[in-house]
C-alpha positions in Angstrom: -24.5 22.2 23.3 -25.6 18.2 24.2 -26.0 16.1 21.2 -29.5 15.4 20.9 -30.8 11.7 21.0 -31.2 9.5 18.3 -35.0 9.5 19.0 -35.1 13.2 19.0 -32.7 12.9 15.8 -35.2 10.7 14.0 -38.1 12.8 14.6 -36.6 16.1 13.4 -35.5 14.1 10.3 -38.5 12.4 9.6 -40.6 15.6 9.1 -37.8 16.5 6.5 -37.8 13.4 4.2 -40.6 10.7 5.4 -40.5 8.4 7.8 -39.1 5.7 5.1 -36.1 7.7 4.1 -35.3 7.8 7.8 -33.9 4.9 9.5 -33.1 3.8 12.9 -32.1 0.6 14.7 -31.4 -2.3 13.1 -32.4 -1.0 9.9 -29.1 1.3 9.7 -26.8 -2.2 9.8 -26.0 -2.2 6.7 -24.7 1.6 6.2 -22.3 0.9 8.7 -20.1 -1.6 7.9 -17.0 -0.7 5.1 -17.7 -2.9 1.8 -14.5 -5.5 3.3 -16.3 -5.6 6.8 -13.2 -4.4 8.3 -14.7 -1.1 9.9 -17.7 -1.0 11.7 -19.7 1.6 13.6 -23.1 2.6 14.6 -25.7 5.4 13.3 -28.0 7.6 15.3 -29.8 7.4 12.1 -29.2 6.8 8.3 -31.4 9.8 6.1 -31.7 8.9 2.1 -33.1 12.7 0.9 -34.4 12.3 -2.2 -33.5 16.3 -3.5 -31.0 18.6 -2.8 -33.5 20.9 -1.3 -34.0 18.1 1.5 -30.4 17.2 1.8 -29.7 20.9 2.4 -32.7 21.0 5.2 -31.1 18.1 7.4 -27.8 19.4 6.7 -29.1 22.5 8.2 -30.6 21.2 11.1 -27.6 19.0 12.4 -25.2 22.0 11.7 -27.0 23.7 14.1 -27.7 21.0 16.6 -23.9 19.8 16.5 -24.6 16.5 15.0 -21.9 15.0 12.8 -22.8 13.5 9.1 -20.8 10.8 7.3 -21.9 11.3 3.5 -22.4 7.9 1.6 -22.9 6.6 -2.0 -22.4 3.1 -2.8 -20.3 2.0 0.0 -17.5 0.5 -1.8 -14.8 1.9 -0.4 -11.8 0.3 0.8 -10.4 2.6 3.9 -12.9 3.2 5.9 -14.0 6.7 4.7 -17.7 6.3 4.2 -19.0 4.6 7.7 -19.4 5.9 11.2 -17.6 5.2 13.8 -18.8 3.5 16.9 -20.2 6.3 19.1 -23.5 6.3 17.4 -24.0 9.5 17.6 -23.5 11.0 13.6 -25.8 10.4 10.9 -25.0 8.8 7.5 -26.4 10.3 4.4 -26.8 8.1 1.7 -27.0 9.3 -1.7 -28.9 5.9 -3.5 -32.5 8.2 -3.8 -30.5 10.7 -5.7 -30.4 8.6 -8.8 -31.4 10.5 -12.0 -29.9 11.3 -14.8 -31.0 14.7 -15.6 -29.3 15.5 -19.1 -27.2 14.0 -21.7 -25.9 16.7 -24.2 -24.6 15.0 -27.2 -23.7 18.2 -28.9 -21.8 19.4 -25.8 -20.6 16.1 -25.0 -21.7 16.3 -21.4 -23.7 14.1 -19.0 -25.1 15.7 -15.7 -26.7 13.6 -13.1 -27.4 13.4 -9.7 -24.9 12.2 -7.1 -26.7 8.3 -6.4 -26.4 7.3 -10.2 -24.5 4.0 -10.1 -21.5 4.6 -12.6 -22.7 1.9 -14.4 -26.0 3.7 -15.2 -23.7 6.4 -15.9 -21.9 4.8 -18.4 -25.4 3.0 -20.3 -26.6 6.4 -20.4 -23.7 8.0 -22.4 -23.5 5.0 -24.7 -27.6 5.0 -25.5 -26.2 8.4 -27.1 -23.5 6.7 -28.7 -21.3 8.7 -26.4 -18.8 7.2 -23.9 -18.0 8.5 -19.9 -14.7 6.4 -20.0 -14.7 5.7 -15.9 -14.2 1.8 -15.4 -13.5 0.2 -12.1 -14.6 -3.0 -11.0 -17.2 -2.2 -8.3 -19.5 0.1 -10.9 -22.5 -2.0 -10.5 -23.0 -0.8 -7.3 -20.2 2.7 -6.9 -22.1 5.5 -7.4 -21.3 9.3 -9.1 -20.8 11.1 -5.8 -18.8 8.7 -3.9 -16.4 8.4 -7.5 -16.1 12.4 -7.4 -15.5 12.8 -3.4 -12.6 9.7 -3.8 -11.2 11.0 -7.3 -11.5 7.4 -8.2 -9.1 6.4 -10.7 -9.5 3.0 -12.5 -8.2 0.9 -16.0 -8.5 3.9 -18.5 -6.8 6.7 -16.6 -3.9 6.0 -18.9 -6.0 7.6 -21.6 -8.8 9.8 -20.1 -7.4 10.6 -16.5 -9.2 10.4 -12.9 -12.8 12.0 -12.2 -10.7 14.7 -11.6 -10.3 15.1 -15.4 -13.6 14.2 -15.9 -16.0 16.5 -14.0 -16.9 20.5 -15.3 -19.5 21.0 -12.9 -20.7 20.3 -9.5 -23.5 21.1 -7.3 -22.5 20.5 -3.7 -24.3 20.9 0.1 -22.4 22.5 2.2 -21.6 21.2 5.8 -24.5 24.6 7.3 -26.9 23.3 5.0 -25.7 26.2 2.2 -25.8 24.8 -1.4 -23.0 25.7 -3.9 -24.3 26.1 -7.3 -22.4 24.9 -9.9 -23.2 23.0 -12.6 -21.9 24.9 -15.4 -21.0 22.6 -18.5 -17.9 24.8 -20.0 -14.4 23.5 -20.4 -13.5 27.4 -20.1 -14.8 29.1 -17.1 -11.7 31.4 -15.6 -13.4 33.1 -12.9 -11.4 32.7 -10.1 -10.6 29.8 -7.6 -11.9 26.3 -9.1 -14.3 25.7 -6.3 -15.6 22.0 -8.1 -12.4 21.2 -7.2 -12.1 21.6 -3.6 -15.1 18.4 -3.2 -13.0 16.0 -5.7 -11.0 13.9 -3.7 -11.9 15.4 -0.2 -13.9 12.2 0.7 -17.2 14.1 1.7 -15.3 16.2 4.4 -16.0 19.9 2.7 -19.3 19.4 1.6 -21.7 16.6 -0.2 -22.0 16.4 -4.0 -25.7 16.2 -5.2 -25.2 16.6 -8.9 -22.3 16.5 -11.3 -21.5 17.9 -15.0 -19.1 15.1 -16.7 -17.1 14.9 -19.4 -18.4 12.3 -22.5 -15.7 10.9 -25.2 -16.4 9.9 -28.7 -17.9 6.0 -28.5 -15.0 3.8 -30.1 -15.9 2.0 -33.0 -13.0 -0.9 -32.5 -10.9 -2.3 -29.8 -8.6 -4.8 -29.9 -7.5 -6.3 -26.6 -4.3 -9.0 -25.4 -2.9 -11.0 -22.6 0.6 -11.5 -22.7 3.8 -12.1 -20.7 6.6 -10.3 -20.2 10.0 -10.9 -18.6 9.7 -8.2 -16.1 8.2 -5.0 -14.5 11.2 -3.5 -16.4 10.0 -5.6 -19.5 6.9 -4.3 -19.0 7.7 -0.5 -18.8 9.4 -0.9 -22.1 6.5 -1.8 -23.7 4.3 0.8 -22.8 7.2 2.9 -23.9 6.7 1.3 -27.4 3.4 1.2 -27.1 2.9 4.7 -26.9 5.1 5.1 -29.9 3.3 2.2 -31.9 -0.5 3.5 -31.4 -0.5 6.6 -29.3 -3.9 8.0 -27.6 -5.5 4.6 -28.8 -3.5 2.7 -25.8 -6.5 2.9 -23.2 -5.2 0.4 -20.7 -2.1 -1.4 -19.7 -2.2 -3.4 -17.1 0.1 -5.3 -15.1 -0.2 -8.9 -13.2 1.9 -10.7 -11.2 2.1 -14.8 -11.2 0.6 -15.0 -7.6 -2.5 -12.6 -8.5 -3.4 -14.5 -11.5 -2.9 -18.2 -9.6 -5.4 -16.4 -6.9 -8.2 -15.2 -9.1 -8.3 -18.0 -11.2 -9.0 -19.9 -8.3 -11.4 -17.8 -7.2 -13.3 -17.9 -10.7 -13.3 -21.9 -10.2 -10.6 -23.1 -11.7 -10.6 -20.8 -15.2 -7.7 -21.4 -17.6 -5.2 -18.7 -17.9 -5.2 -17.3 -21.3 -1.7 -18.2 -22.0 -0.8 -21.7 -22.6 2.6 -21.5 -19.9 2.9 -19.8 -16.6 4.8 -16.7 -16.6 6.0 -14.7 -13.4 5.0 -11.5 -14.5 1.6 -10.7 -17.3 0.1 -7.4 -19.0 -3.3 -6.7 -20.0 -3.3 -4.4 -22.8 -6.4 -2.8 -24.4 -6.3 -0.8 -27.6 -9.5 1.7 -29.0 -9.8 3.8 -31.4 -12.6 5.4 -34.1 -10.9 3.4 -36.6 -12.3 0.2 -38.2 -11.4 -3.0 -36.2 -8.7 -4.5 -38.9 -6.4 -1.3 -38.6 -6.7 -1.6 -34.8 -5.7 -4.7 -34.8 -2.9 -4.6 -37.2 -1.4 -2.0 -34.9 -1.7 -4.4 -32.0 0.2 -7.2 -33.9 2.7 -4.7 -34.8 3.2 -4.2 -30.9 3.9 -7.8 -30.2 6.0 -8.2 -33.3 7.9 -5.6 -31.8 7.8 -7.0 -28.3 8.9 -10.3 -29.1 11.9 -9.2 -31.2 13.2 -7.1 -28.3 12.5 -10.2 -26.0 10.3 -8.2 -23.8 7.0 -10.1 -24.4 7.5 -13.9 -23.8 4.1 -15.1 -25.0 0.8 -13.6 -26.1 -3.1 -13.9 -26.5 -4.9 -11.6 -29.0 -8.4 -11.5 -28.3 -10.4 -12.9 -31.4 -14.1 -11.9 -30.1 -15.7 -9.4 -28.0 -16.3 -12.2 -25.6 -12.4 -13.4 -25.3 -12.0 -9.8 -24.4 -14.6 -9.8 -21.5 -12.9 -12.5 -20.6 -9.7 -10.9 -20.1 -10.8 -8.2 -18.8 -12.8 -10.5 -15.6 -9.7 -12.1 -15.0 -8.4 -8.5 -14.0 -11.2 -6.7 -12.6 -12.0 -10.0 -9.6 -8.6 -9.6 -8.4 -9.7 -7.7 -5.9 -12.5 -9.6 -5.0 -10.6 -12.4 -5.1 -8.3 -11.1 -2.2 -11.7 -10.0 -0.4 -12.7 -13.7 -0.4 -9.3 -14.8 0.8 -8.8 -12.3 3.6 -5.3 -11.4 5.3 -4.5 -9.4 2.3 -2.1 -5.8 2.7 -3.9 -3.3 0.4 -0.8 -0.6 -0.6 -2.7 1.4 -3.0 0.6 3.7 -4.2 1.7 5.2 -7.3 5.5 5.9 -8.7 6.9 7.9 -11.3 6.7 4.9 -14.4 10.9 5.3 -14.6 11.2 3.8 -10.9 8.2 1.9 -11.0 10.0 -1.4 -11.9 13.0 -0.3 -9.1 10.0 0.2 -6.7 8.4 -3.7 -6.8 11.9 -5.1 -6.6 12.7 -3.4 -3.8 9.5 -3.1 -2.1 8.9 -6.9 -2.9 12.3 -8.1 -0.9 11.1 -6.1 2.0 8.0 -8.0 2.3 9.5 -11.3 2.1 12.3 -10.0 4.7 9.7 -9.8 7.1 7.2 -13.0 6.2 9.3 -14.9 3.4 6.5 -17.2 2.5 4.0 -14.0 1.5 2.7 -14.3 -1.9 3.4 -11.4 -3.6 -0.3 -10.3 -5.4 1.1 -7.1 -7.5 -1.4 -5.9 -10.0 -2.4 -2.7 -11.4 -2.7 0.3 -13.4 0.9 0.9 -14.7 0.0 2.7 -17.5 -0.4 5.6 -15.1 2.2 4.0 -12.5 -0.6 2.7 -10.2 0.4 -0.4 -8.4 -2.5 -2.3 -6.5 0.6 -3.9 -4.2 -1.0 -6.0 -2.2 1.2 -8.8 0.1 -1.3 -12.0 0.8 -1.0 -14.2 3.6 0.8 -17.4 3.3 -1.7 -20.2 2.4 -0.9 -21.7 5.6 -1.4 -19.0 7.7 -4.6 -17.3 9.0 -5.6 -13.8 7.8 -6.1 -12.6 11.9 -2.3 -14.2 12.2 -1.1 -12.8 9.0 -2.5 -9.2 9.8 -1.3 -9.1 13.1 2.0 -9.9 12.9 2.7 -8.0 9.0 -0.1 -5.2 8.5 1.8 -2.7 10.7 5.3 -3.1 9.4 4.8 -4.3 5.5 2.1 -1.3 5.2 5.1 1.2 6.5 7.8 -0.5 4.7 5.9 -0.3 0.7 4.7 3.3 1.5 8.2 4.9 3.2 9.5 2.7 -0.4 7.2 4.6 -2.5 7.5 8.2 -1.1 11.3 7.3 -1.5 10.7 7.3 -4.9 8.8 10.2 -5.4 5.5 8.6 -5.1 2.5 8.8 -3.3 1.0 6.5 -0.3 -2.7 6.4 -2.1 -2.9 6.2 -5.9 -7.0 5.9 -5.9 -8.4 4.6 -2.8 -8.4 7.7 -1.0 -7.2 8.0 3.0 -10.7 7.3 5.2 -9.2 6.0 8.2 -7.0 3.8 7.1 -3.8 5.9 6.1 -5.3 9.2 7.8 -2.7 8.7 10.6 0.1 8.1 7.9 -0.5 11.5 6.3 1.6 13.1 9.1 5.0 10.6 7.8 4.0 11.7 3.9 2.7 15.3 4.0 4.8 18.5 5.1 3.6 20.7 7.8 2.7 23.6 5.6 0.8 20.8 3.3 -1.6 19.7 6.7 -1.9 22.8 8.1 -3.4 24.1 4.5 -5.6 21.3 4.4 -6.6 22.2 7.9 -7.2 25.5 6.8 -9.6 24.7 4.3 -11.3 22.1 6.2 -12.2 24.7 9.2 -13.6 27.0 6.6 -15.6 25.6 4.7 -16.6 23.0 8.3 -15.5 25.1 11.1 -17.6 22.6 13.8 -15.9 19.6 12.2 -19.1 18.0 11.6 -18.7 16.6 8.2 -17.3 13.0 7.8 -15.0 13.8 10.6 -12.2 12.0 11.8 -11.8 10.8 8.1 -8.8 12.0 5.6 -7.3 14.4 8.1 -4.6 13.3 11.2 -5.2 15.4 14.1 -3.1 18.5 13.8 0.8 18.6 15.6 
């Protein structure tokens, strides 16, 4: 069958959802371009269904007119997964219209909503019944509950409450023939078979599109208690989680970890803002403390940490937040990093996580092949470590163009952290998901039987390879 034209696409779209949920032309710049700019491709059209009963009508109609569709919710991602590429010939489906909030079960402590709610809506609509969904990642402002499911998005309190994964007991999802699975059941015991929600987590929109979610909602803390402190190492710092954990259990939420060169960047990027700590210090941990406890026992316990940190000469220096707004303030230094690296450009985004025992082993090692190859690279290593998520992300040397930089290092330092990382028993993407970036590098990473299941799957459920294709999946040996 010949792909129809994008006119011919446009009109048989337009009599599904309205000729202003349709675009064409220029209008569609903007869904196809990545959130860094570094992918960039072209639309035969960009639909915004405001139902799943329209989403499952165009669905239907490109399945049977051979027309690929790239699912999209808020665009943020950072490989590539959620825009076209540059044949202009699929469609993108975003998700934005989708954006209500249909229940909030206090009693059942469950949210459901529809895919386009912003995580940050999400999250207000949980607390204004004094209930928490405890997903928090920088971009949540603007992410959205779909695109968070289809990536399995991670973020600062997986420590404590896991990924979306965890998170999610129902989804409703369309398939790629236009065929809507049905499941939005809000049980924590349903065993009934294969766990089909399961099979859209983390598949990067190329099984089917998720229109509505069931999530998990926590107990609101009443206290936190929140510090920035140096430590004499990533070995230093592993110990302290390790007393940590002993010291106040399930209240540690987050624990993350910053290296010297990732602070210097973002507090330039935030114009100049002091660091919390008085001295520099090579290596820095945010940690963050919550509990239903009143606020003095909290942060009693936290003191208790440090007391114990600094008599085993793991934490070098510290900075107790002594207001809600000291603790915002910690916790912007952290969350811009990544912006911060956006703004700078030439910036080599390993997103990989290792067992927490090798995790220190891991950034020595992986940080002496990186200055092997460019010695002046600043070494911008950051992260989750609480859940052994490193963010580590080699920045061009000050002196040195991001289009020189890139050229020269992205190749080899890319292949050199994640061959480091499988080495140890990790993985190659922690959070961020595969999209194009590290689809090809699946085929170094993932045994034969392990990509020839995931094929398996994929032709089943898509069997035209219509949905988001050429994302997440390397063409098969």
């Amino acid at each position: 069958m010949t792909t129809p034209s994008s006119p011919t696409i446009v009109a048989a779209l337009t009599d599904i959802v309205g000729a202003r949920a349709c675009l064409s032309g220029a209008d569609t710049e903007a869904f196809t371009i990545d959130y860094r700019r570094l992918y960039l491709g072209k639309a035969a059209a960009v639909v915004l269904p405001a139902s799943t009963d329209e989403l499952s009508r165009v669905m239907a109609w490109c399945y049977a007119h051979d027309v690929p569709v790239v699912p999209q919710g808020g665009n943020t991602s950072l490989m590539g997964g959620s825009v076209p590429d540059d044949s202009g010939t699929a469609v993108v489906v975003s998700l934005k219209r989708m954006n209500q909030v249909i229940e909030v079960d206090a009693i059942n402590d469950t949210l459901t909503v529809q895919a386009g709610v912003t995580l940050s809506a999400a999250r207000s609509a949980a607390e204004a019944a004094g209930r928490l969904f405890p997903l928090r990642i920088g971009s949540e402002g603007s992410c959205q509950i779909g695109g968070n499911l289809s990536t399995n998005a991670g973020g600062t309190a997986v420590l404590r409450y896991g990924n979306m994964r965890d998170l999610v007991l129902g989804v409703e999802a369309v398939l790629p023939d236009g065929r809507v699975y049905s499941g939005l059941r809000a049980l924590r015991k349903d065993n009934t078979g294969y766990d089909l929600k399961q099979l859209f987590v983390g598949s990067e929109g190329t099984l089917g599109i998720i229109t509505a979610a069931v999530l998990k909602l926590m107990p609101l803390p009443r206290s936190s208690s929140v510090a920035f402190l140096a430590v004499a190492s990533p070995a230093a710092a592993v110990a302290l989680l390790g007393e940590a954990k002993r010291t106040a259990g399930q209240a540690v939420t987050a624990f993350e970890l910053v290296s010297r060169p990732a602070l210097d960047l973002v507090l330039d990027y935030l114009g100049g803002e002091k660091s919390p700590l008085a001295e520099s210090h090579d290596w820095m941990v945010l940690i963050e403390l919550t509990s239903g406890t009143d606020a003095d026992s909290l942060d009693q316990t936290m003191l208790q940490l440090l007391e114990a940190g600094l008599e085993a000469g793991l934490v070098l220096d510290a900075a107790v937040a002594a207001s809600g707004t000291d603790a915002l303030a910690f916790w912007r230094i952290r969350e811009e990093i990544s912006d911060a690296q956006t703004r700078t450009g030439g910036s080599i985004k390993c997103d990989v996580s290792v067992p927490l025992s090798r995790i220190a082993r891991f950034i020595e090692e992986a940080t002496a092949a990186v200055h092997a190859l460019e010695p002046r690279t600043r070494m911008v290593v950051y992260g989750h470590m609480g859940d052994g998520n490193v963010h580590f992300n080699p920045l061009r040397p000050a002196d040195t163009s991001a289009a020189d930089y890139m050229g020269a290092c992205y190749t080899q330092v890319s292949h050199a952290v994640d061959a480091l990382a499988h080495a140890a028993g990790g993985s190659i993407s922690a959070e961020h998901g595969i999209g194009v970036a590290k689809r090809d590098d699946l085929k170094l990473y993932k045994s034969p039987v392990e990509l020839e299941l995931m094929w398996q799957v994929k032709k089943a459920l898509d069997p035209k390879n219509l949905l988001n294709p050429a994302k997440v999946l390397p063409v098969a040996r």
